[in-house]
N, C-alpha and C positions, 0 to 999 in steps of 0.2 A: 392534855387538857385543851379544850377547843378556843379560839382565841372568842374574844365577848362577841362578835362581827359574826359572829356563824353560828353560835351557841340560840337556835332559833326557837320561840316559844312555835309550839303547834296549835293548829285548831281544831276545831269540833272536838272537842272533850269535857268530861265534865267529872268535878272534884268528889274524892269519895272520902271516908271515914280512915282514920289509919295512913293519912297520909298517899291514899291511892287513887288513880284517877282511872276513869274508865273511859278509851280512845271512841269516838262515833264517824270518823270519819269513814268506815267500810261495816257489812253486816258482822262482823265478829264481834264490835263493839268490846272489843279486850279487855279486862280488868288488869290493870297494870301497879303492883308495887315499886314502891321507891326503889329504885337501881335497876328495876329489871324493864323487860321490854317486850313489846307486841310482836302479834307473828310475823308482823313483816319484817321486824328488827332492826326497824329504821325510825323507831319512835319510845321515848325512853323515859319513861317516868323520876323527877330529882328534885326531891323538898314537895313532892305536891303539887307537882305541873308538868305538860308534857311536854315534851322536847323533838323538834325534828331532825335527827342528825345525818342525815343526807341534807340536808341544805347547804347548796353554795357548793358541793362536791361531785364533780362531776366525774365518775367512772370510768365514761365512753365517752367519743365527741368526733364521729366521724361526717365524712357528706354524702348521701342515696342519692340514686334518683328516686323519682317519689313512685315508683312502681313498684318497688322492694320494701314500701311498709305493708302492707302491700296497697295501692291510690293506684286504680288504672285508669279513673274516670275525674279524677281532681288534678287540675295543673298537669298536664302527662305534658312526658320530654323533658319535666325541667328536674333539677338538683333541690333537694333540700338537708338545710344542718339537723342532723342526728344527735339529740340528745339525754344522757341518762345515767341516773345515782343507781347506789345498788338499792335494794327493796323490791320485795312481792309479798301481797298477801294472799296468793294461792299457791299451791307447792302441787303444780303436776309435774307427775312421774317422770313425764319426758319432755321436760324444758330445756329448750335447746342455749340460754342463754343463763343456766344455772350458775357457773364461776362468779355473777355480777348478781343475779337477781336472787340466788337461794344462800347468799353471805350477810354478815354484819359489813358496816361502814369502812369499819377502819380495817378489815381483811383484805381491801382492794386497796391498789392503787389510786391516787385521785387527783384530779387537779381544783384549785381553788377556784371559782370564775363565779363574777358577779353576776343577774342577773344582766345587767347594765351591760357587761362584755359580752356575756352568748349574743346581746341582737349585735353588740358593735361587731362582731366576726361576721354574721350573717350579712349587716350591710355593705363591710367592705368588700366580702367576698362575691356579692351580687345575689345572693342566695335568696329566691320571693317567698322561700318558708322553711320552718323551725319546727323539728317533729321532734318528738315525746315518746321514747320508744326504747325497743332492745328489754325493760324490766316494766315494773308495771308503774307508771306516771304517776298512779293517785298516791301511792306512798309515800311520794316526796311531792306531794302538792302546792305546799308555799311556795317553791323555789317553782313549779311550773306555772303558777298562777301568776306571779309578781314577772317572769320573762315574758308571759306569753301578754299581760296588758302593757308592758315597754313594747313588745314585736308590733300587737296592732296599731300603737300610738303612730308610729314612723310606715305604716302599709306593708307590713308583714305579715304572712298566713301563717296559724299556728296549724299543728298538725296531734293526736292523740293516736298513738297506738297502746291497746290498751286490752287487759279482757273484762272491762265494765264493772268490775265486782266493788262498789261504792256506793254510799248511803246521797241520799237523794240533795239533801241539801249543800252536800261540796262538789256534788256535779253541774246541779242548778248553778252555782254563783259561778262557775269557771264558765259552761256554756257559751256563755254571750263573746268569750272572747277566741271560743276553738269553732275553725273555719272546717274541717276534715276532721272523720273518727274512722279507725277501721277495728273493730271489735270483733273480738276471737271468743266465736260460742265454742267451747270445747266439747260440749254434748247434748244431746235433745235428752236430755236421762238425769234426772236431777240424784238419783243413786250414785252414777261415773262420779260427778261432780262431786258429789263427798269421800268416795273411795279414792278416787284417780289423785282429784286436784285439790282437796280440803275446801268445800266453798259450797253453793247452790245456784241451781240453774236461775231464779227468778228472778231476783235481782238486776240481772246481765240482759233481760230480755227486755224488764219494764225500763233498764236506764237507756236500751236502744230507740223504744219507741222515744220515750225521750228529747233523745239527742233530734229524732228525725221534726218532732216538736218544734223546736226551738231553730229549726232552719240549719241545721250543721250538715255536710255533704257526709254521709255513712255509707261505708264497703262493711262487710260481714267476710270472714274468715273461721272455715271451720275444718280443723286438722283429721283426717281420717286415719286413725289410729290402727292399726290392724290389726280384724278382729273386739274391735271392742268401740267404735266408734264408726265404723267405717262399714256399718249393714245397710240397707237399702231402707230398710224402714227407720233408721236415725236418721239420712238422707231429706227420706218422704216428710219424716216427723217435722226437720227444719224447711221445708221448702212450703209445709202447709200451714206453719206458723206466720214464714212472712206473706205468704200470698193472703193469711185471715184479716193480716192487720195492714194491708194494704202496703208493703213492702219489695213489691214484685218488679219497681224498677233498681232496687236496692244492690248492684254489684254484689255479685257473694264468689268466693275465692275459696275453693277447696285445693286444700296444701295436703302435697306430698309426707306422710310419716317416717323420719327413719330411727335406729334405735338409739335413743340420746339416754344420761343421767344415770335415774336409776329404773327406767323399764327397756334394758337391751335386749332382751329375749324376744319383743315379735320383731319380724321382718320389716323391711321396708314396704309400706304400701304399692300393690302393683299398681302399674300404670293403668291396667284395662279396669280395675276398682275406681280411679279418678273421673276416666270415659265414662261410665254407667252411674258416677255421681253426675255427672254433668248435663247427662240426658234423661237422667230423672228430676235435676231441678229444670232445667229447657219447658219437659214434658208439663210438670206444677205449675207455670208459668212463670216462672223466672228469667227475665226478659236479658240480661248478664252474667254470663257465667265462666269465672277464669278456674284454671289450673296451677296452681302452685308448686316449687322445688322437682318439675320436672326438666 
């Protein structure tokens, strides 16, 4: 049983009939009965309210540089603290960080740390940001939202890595205090997206305009899956989206595929498939263009 100190009521939800409540913090909007729990399995319906239970538990707690969330173009050269509970509310195929992101809470290991200690470790250790990553941030959003306004209070950069998939009003109220996003379109094909990863493309795309709204520095990351992800015209599709919406100085990162989880059967993306992404976003006008996990 969770001690009272961690046992954290959630937000955005709202109470249903039968003692159940229905989660709104992501487009699933979950209907969730008493004892049972949402897809991301990190939020838990008990007496008729929702519960965040990744709060205050921390999974993973390493230190990047901040080129490896991947931020080539925010703070380069320096270190930042990596942090992350387990939960996702998309299940693709080949998540490379599935042991942590596609479990329940208490299946992992975890360490207890207060909001109040992640910045104290970032301070002592000289660290000028605190990133939000490894699983997907919005499913443990209390616990990110309560570090990340202690981080700016003292002049610490929050960081979000993230694949965007959240309802409009828990991204708006976190905004104001996330300095970097790098957001993982997994597909221009809002088909992939329900097949591949349980989710939809739209959402991910209006929360990016978004983020670039609200002044937040955005990298774009999109995984060339082989064979299904990784055509020329998924390419075209996302280089003509951001060049529509005036996105064309927006850093975009195409990462290397190799066979993780549970889709092992295609190969590793070739190298010369990353090349001819990169000279067809060049070409669209995409003014930055990295290469990832080569």
């Amino acid at each position: 049983m969770e001690s009272p100190e961690l046992l954290k009521e959630a937000r955005f939800y709202a109470t249903l009939p039968d003692g159940m409540v229905q989660c709104n913090l992501c487009p699933h909007h979950c209907r969730i009965k008493d004892g049972s729990r949402g897809i991301c399995r990190s939020r838990e319906c008990r007496g008729g309210k929702l519960y965040a239970l990744s709060y205050g538990r921390a999974c993973s707690l390493a230190v990047d540089p901040v080129e490896k969330k991947p931020l080539n173009d925010f703070l380069p050269g320096t270190w930042c603290l990596s942090l992350s509970c387990t939960g996702c509310n998309l299940r693709c195929r080949w998540c490379q960080n599935s042991s942590i992101s596609q479990v329940a809470t208490e299946d992992v290991d975890s360490e207890i740390l207060t909001p109040s200690q992640i910045v104290a470790i970032a301070l002592r250790r000289h660290y000028p940001s605190i990133a939000f990553t490894y699983t997907e941030p919005f499913t443990w959003w209390e616990y990110m939202y309560e570090i990340a306004v202690l981080s700016r209070r003292v002049g610490l950069r929050n960081i979000l890595v993230s694949a965007g998939y959240v309802e409009k009003e828990p991204l708006q109220e976190i905004l104001p205090y996330i300095d970097a996003a790098n957001i993982d379109i997994k597909a221009m094909d809002d088909s992939i997206y329900r097949e591949y990863c349980g989710g939809t493309l739209s959402p991910v795309l209006e929360n990016i305009l978004l983020m670039k709204e609200a002044g937040v520095h955005v990298e774009i990351t999109n995984l060339l899956v082989t064979d299904l992800t990784d055509s020329g015209q998924q390419v075209e599709g996302l280089c003509k989206w951001m060049a529509g919406h005036g996105l064309q100085d927006v850093p975009l990162h195409f990462s290397r595929f190799f066979p993780r989880y549970k889709y092992e059967d295609a190969p590793a993306t070739p190298k010369a498939t990353l090349i001819r992404a990169k000279q067809i976003a060049l070409a669209s006008g995409i003014k930055t263009v990295y290469l990832g996990n080569i």
